[in-house]
N, C-alpha and C positions, 0 to 999 in steps of 0.2 A: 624475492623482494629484498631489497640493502635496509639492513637495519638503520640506516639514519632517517627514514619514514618513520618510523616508529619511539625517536629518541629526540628529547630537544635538546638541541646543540646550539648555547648561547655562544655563538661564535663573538660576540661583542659584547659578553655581558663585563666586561671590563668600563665599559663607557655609559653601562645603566646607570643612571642617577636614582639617588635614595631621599629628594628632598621631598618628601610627604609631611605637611604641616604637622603641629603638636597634636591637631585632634585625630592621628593615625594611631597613636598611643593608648587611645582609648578607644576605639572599635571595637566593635563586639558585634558575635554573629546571634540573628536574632533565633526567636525557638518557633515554628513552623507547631501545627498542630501533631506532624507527624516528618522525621528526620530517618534519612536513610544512613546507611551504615557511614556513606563514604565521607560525611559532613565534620567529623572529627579528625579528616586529615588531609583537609586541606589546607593547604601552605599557603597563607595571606600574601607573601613575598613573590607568588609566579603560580597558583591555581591555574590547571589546565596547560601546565607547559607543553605540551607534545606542539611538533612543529604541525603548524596550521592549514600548510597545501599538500597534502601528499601526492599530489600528482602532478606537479608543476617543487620539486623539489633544488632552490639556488644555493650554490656551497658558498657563497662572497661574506656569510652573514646575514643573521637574523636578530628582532632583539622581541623579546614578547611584552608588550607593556600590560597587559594582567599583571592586577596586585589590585593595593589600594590606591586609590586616588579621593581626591578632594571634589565635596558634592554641594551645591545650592539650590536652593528651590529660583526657577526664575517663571517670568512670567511673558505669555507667548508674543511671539514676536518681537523681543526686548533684542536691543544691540549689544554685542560684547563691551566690557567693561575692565580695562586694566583692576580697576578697585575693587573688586568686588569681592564681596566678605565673604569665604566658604564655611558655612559653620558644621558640615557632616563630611563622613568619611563613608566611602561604598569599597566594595571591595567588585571589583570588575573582572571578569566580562557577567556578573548573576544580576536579573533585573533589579531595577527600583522595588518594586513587589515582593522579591524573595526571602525569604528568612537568611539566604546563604549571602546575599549583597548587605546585608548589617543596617539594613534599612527599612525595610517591610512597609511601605510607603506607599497608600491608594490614594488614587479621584479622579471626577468624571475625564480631565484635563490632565494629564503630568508633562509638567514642562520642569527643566532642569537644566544645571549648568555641571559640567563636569571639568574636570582640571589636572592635571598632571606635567612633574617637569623631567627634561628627560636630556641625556649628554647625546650629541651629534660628535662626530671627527672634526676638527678645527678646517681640515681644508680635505676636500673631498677629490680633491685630483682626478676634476673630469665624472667624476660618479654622480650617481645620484641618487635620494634617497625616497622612498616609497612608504607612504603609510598608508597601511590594510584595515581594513573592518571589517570582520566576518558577518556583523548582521548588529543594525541599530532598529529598531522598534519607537516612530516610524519616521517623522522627519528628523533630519544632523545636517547640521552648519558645526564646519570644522575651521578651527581657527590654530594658527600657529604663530607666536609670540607678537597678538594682535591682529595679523593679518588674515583674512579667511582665504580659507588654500582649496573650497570646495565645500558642496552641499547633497544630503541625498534626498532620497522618497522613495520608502519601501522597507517592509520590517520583515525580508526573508531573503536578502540578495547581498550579496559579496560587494564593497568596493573601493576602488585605490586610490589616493590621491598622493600625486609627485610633490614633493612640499619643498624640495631643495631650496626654491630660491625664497624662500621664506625664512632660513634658519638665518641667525646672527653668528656671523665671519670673528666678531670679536670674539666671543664668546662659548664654551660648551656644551653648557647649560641654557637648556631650549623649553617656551611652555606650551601644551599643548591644550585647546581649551573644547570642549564639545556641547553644543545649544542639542537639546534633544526636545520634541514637542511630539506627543500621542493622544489623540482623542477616541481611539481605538473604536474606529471604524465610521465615525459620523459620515463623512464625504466618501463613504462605500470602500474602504481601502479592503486588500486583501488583510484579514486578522483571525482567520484558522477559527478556533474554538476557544477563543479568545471571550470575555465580558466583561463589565460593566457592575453586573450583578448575576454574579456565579450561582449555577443553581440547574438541577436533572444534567443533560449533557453537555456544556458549557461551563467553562473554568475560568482560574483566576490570571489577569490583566500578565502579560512579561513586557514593560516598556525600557525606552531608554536601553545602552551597550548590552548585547547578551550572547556574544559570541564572540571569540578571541581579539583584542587589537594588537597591530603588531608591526615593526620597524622594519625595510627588507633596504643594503644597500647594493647598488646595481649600477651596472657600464652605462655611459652615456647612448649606446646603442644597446638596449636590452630583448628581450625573447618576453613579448606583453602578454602573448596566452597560444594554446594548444589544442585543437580539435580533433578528436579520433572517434572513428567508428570501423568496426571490425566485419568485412565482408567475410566471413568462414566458409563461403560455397568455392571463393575464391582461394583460399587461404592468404589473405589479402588483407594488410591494413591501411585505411584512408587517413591521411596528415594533414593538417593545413599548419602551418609556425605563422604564424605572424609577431611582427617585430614593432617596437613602438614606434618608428616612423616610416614602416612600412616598405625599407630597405633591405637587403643582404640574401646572404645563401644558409643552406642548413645542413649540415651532415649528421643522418640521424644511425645509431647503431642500434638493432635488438640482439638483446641477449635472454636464454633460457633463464628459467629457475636456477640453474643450477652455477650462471654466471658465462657461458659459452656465448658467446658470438654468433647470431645464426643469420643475422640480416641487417645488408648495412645503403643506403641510398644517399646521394647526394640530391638536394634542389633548390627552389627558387621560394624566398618568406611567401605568402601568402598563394602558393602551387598547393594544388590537389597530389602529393603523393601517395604512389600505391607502393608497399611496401610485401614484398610477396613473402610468406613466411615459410619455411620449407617444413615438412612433416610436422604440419600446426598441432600443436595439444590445446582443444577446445576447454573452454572458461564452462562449469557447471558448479553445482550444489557439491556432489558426489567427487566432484574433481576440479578445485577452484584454481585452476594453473594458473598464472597472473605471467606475463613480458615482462622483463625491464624496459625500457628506453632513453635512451642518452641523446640528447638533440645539441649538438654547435652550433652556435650562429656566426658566420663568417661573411666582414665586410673588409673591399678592398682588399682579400686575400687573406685580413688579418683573424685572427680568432676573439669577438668580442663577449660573448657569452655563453655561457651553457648551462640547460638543465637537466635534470634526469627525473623521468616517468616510471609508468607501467601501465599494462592495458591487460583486456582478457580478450579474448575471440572466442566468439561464440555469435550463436543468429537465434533468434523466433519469429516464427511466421504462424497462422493461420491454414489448415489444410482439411477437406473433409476426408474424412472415414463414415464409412456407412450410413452414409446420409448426412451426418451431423459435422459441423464446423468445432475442429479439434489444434488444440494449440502443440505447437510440435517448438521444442531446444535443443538445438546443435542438431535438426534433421529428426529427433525422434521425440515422439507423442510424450507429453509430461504430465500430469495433472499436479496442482500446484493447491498447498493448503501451507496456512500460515496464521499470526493472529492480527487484530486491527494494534497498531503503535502509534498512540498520539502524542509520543513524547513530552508526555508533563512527568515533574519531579516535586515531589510536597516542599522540597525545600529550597529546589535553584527554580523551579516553573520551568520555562521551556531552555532551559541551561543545564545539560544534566552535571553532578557535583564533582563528578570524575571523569577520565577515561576509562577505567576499571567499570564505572557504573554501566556505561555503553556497552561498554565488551559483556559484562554478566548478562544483559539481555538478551544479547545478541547469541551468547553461546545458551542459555537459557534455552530458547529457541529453538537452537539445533539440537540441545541432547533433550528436546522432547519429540525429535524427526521430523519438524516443519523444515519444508524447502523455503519459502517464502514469508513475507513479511510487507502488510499495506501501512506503509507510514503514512497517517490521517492526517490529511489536508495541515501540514507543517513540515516545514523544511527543518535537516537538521545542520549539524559543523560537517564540514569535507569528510573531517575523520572518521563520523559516522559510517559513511557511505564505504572507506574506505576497509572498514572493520568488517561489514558485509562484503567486499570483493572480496578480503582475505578469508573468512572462515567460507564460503559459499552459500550467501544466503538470497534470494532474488527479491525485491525490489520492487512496488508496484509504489508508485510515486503521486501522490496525493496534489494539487496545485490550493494553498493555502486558501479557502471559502473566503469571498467576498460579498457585498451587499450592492442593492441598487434603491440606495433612498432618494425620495424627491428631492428636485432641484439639483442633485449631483447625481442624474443619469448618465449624461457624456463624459464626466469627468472617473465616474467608478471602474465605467467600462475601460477607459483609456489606460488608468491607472493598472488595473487586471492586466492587459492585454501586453503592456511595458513590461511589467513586472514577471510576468509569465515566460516572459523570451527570455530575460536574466538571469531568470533561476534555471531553465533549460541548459542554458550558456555555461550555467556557471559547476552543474552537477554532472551533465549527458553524457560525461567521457565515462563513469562508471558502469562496468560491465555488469554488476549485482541490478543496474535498472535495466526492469527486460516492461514495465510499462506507465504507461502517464494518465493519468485520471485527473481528466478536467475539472468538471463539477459532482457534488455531491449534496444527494437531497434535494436538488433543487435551492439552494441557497447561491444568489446571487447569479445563476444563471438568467445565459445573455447568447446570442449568436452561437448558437450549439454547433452549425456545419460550419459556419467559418472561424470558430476558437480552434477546431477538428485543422482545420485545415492548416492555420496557422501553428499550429504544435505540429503535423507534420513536417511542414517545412523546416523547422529551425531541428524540430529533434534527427532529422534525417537529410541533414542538410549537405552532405559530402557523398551519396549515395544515393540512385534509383529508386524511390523507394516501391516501384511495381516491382525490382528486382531482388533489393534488400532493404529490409526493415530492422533498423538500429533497436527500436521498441515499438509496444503493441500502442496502440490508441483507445482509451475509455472514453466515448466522450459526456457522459453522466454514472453515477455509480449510485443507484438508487431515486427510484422516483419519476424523473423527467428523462426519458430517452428521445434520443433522435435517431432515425437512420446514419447514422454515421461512424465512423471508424471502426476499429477490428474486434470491439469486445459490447455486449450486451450484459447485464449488471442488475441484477435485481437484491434487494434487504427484503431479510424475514427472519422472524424472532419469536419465537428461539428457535422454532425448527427452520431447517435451511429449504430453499425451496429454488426450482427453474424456471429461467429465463428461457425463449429462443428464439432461433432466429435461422433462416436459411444460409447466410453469409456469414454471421460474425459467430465467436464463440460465446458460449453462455457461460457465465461466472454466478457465482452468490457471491455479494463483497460485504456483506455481512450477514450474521447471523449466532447464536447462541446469547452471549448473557446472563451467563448463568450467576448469579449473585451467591456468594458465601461470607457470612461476616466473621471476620477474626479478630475476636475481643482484642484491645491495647493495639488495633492496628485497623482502626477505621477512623474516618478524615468526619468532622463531625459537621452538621448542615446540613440533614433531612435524609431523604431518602428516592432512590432511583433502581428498578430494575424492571428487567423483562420476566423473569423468573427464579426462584430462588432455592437453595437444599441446606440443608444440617450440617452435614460434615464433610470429609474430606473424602470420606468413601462414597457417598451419593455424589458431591461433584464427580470423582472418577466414571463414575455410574453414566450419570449425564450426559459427562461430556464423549463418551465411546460412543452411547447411544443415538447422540447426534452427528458422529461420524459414521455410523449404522447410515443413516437416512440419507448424508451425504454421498455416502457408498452406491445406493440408490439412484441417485439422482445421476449417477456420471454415466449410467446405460443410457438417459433417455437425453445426454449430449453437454452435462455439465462438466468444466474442466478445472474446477478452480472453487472453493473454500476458503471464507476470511472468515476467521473466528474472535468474538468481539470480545475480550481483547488481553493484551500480555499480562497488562497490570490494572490492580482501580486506579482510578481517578477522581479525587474528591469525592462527590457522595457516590457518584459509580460505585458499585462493589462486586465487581463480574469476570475482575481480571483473573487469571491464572496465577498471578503474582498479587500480595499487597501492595499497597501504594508505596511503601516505604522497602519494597523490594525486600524484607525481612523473613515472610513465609509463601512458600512456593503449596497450594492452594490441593493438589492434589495428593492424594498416601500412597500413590502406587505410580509414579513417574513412567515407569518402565511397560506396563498393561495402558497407559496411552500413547507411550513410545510405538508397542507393538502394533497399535489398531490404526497407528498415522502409517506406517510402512505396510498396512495390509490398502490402505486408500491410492497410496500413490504407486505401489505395484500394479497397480490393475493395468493401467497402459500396456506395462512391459509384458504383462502372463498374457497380452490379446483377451483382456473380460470382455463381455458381448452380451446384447439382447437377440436371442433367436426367436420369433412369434413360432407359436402352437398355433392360437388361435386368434386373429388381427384385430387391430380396433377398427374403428368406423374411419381412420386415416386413410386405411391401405383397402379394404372391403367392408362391405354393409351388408354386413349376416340381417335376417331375417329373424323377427321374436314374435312369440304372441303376446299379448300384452293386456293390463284391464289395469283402467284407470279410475274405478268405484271405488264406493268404502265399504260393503258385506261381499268382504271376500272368504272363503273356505279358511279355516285355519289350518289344513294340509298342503296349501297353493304351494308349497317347495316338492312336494312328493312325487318319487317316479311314477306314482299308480294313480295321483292327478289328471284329471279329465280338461282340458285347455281345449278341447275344438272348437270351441263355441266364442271362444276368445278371437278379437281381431289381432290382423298379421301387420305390425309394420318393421321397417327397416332401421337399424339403428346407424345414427344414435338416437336417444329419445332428450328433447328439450328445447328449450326457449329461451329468449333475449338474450343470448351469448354474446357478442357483440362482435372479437374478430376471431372467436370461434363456433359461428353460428353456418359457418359451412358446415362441419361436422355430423349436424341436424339433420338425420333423415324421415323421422317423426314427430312434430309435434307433441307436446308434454305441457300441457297450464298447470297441474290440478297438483291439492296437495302432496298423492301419493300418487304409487305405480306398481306394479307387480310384475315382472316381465319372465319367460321363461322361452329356451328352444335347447335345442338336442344337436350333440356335436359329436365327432367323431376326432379320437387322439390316434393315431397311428402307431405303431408298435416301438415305445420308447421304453429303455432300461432304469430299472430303480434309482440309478445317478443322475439319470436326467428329471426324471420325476419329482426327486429330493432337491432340484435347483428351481421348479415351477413356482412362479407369481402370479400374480393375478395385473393387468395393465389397466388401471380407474381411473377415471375421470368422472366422477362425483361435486354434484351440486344439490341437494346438501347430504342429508345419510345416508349409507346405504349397509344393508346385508346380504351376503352371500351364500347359495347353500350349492354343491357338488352333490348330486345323486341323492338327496334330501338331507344331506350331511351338512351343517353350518360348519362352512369355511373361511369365512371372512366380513367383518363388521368395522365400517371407520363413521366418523362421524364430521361436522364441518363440510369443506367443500374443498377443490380445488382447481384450479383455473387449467388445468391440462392430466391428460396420461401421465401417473403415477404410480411405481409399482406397491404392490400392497401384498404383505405375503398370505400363502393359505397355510390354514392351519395343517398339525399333521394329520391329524383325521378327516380332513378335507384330501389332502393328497394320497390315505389310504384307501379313499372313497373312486380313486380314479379308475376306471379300467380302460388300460390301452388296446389300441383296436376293436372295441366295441362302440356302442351308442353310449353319451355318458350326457346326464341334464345338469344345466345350470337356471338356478332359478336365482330371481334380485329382487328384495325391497329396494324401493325408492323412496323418501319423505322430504317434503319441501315448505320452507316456510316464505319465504318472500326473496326478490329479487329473480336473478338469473337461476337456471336448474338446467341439469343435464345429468343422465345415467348414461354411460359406456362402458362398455368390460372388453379386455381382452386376457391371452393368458400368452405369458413366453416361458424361455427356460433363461437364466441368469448365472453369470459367471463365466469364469475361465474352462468349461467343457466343451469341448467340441462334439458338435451333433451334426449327423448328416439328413436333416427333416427337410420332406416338405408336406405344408399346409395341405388337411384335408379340409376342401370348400363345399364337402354336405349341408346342406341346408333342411329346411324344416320341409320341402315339397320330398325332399332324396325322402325322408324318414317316412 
């Protein structure tokens, strides 16, 4: 990667203007309940300098207009005003809201006027000038010295307005004015986790400028934007250039890491090039190789622009393994775990205060061994995303939650559905996004197969996507599923729990929560948790334990772990991190290092479920069974007399709903007792020591091995889940003999169901097959 990605090069800071009225003088940053480290340094005169597209990189000049600017409260709908009085100073690009904007300013309406003056080049010889906005919150009407140059709608999308013929020819000194109105969310807009009145999982308002604004000047024929997506089966990159008037040629160069030359094409602005990469080094976690690329634009022969890129190559698709729908990166199986990031910051809100603050998360992340990372429903700055290509983090990409209140039906949806292709548009080329998540919770869902549909197309737009898949598709992540796209998504809290599905893959995309409070670093406003522990060593505790379960869950086809979440969030207090990113939450960093690389190894060592003995899935063993209440208090013993008992087939239960196939007995009553005789086949003490028990439990149940109690859970669950036996359960076993298994069942209302089976678990290879004795054999 060239270091000027990563360095802001005021190539024109020569011609920034420093005219910020007298009350710039007196700004003051305000005090948040709680302030992260980075808020003591940053530079009022250019906050946030790093250059603002790192993948659309122009050398002509840049200018960053961050800093302070001049603020007035205005009111909605009002027309611009040469006169108009600015009596506040904001420090830009951190909300109206933030403690870090010097302004800490709520209500139900924020409307405002922004203001700033800025030098232009007296005569721009043919050029022309560009001004960017990384993201206003939610409508901007932009004006430039009176005249309005352009207007947006949408508080999570990138956009440019050419302002050339607006600047004054006399003059150097240019004003630039911005109307900002947010009602934060009434006419259903897209607004994340965003409120009104902050409170459990919903936070405080970010309106008005909250991501970089910035000066770009550029040829009268310019290079307006860049589309790649990386075919890896091909070794093969797809290009489109398109040029702002839709003219010219492109000579695009890739070069290595290491600055070599490896692929070079010439074509046509707005051609699908495929750019063949010779001996590709694929984009992963473990190895985030990144391209250069250098695009010319060339009209009439002559050379009128150029930018320089980078890309990764890499693929994910969808493939089964042993029945189950498995997520496979660059060709091989992955399982993917990471935490929930909703990008708030106590003291910029969704602005975080630095670059440095980005990057500590981000490496956070990696030196606790997460692959991936779910950025909840909010987009963040290019550089983000940019930070994850380079360290190798993957990307499951949130589309900001919107609403559908009465009377602005047609209007929320439209808005969505806009706004949704933009941010696609505006972020897809990074290789760290391997998938897109529509809706979540249920919030503001709308047309679930054709939002599906409509995200394919655009995110997979240069590309087959029966052939290749740029990213995966979520089209719900908890709550409301549709059949539709490549991933199935289910929330459970705290313990993680499975989803499935014949086709797509099963994810948890949330789960845990574990709450720890750490005095002098909790955000104050009530309280919110799933669960909660003492210290830093019971967190540790926890959080293994529920990568335990997770561990579980990936035999019976889970591929993917979102752990709720990096940092707290206001009254959240669950995060790994404090809110104020001050204490990292766990005393043993390194023993949760170690149990995330024993999770995501499992792919590579071939972990597996082998059945011993099957569930009612794959065969319906035979039990005797009594469903009274004076039953024997020895009803688990080998020397138990059962002939008198009726015989039915399992599974035993009722009102399942779509797993009342399973049922091959009937079960109303509140208990059950069930018992039959199995035969294990001659298995060695390493296979024995990896035996589980496969439950499907609705509601408690106990286990006993050869009158030996083996296994007791309580609650219920909605499928086969392994459950382990105790060791005196699996010293109770004997292979190649008759060995009994006896179960309580107890039910209190709704659905019920007992099923048991038993496998062996983990990375050992066993050469078994199933002995199908039944209770006639015995």
């Amino acid at each position: 990667m060239k270091t000027k990605l990563t360095v802001c090069a005021f190539l024109l800071a020569s011609m920034l203007a420093a005219n910020i009225s007298a009350a710039a003088s007196e700004w003051q940053m305000k005090e948040a309940p709680l302030m992260t480290p980075w808020a003591e340094g940053i530079d009022t005169k250019c906050p946030l300098p790093e250059y603002p597209r790192p993948q659309m990189v122009r050398n002509y000049g840049w200018i960053n207009l961050n800093g302070l600017w001049e603020l007035r409260k205005g009111i909605p709908g009002e027309e611009y005003d040469a006169s108009f009085d600015y009596d506040k100073t904001i420090l830009v690009p951190y909300p109206i809201e933030s403690a870090l904007s010097g302004v800490m300013e709520k209500s139900d309406e924020q409307c405002y006027w922004y203001r700033r003056m800025f030098n232009a080049p007296k005569k721009m010889n043919g050029k022309r000038l560009l001004l960017h906005f990384g993201a206003v919150d939610w409508e901007s009407k932009i004006f430039v010295n009176g005249n309005e140059v352009g207007s947006h709608t949408g508080g999570y999308d990138p956009f440019t307005l050419d302002i050339t013929e607006a600047l004054r020819q006399e003059s150097e000194e240019q004003e630039l004015a911005v109307y900002i109105y947010d009602n934060t969310g009434v006419q259903g807009q897209m607004i994340g986790k965003q409120s009104k009145n902050p409170q459990g999982c919903v936070y405080t308002c970010s309106s008005g400028i909250w991501q970089t604004v910035w000066l770009e000047v550029v040829p009268e024929t310019y290079i307006s934007s860049i589309e790649m997506e990386p075919v890896l089966s091909k070794s093969q990159l797809n290009l489109n250039v398109t040029s702002c008037d839709g003219t010219g040629t492109v000579n695009v160069k890739v070069k290595d890491r290491k600055g070599k030359e490896v692929a070079k094409l010439t074509g046509s602005v707005g051609e699908i090039l495929h750019i063949t990469i010779p001996n590709v080094q694929a984009w992963s976690p473990n190895n985030p190789y990144l391209y250069d690329l250098d695009i010319t634009l060339k009209k009439n022969g002559k050379k009128r622009d150029e930018v320089s890129s980078y890309f990764g190559m890499r693929s994910i698709e969808v493939k089964k393994v042993d029945g189950y729908p498995r997520i496979f990166l660059n060709g091989n199986q992955i399982f993917q775990l990471g935490p929930l990031d909703q990008g708030f910051w106590p003291d910029g809100l969704h602005t975080p205060p630095a670059e440095d603050a980005m990057e500590y998360d981000i490496k956070t992340m990696k030196a606790l061994g997460f692959n991936m990372v779910r950025k909840h429903i909010k987009v963040e700055p290019d550089r983000w995303y940019y930070l994850c290509d380079r360290e190798g983090l993957l990307v499951w990409q949130d589309l900001p939650a919107g609403s559908i209140p009465q009377g602005y039906e047609e209007l929320s949806k439209s808005n969505f559905k806009d706004e949704a292709v933009r941010i696609v548009k505006a972020i897809k080329n990074h290789p760290s996004i391997v998938q897109w998540v529509i809706f979540n919770e249920g919030c503001g869902q709308f047309d679930t197969p054709q939002m599906v549909e409509l995200m394919e197309r655009n995110v997979n737009r240069l590309s087959n996507p029966e052939h290749c898949r740029t990213s995966l598709i979520s089209n719900a992540s908890g709550w409301v599923d549709h059949d539709a796209g490549d991933i199935i998504d289910n929330h459970s809290y705290p313990h993680p729990s499975a989803p499935s599905h014949a086709k797509r893959a099963a994810v948890c995309g949330e789960y845990g929560g574990i709450t720890l409070k750490v005095p002098d670093h909790i955000w104050p406003g009530g309280e919110f948790e799933y669960t909660a522990v003492d210290s830093k060593e019971d967190f540790t505790d926890y959080f293994n334990n529920l990568l335990d379960e997770l561990k579980d869950l990936y035999y019976i086809g889970v591929n993917a772990g979102v752990y709720t979440q990096i940092s707290d969030v206001e009254i959240e207090k669950n995060g790994l991190l404090t809110y104020d990113r001050k204490v990292l939450k766990t005393d043993n960093p390194a023993k949760i290092r170690a149990k995330v690389e024993e999770l995501l190894e499992m792919p590579r060592k071939g972990a597996k479920m082998t059945p011993v003995i099957s569930t009612s899935e794959n065969h319906r063993y035979k039990w005797r069974y009594n469903m009274g209440k004076d039953i024997a208090d020895n009803w688990y013993a080998t020397d138990f007399d059962d002939t008198t008992w009726p015989i039915g087939e399992a599974g035993f239960g009722a009102n399942l709903g779509s797993s009342q196939h399973l049922v091959g007995t009937d079960w109303n009553t509140n208990n059950i007792v069930m018992r039959r005789w199995f035969k294990i086949n001659d298995l060695s003490p390493e296979a024995i020591a990896t035996l589980r028990f496969m439950a499907f439990h609705d509601e408690d149940i106990e286990i006993y091995i050869n009158g030996v109690r083996a296994a007791s859970r309580g609650g219920y669950t909605t499928r086969h889940v392994p459950v382990d036996i105790s060791d005196e359960g699996k010293a109770a076993i004997r292979p190649g003999e008759w060995n009994l298994i006896a179960i309580r069942g107890k039910q209190s209302s709704g659905g019920q169901m007992i099923d048991i089976g038993i496998s062996t678990f983990g990375d050992i290879d066993i050469d078994y097959t199933e002995d199908f004795s039944d209770i006639d054999d015995k």
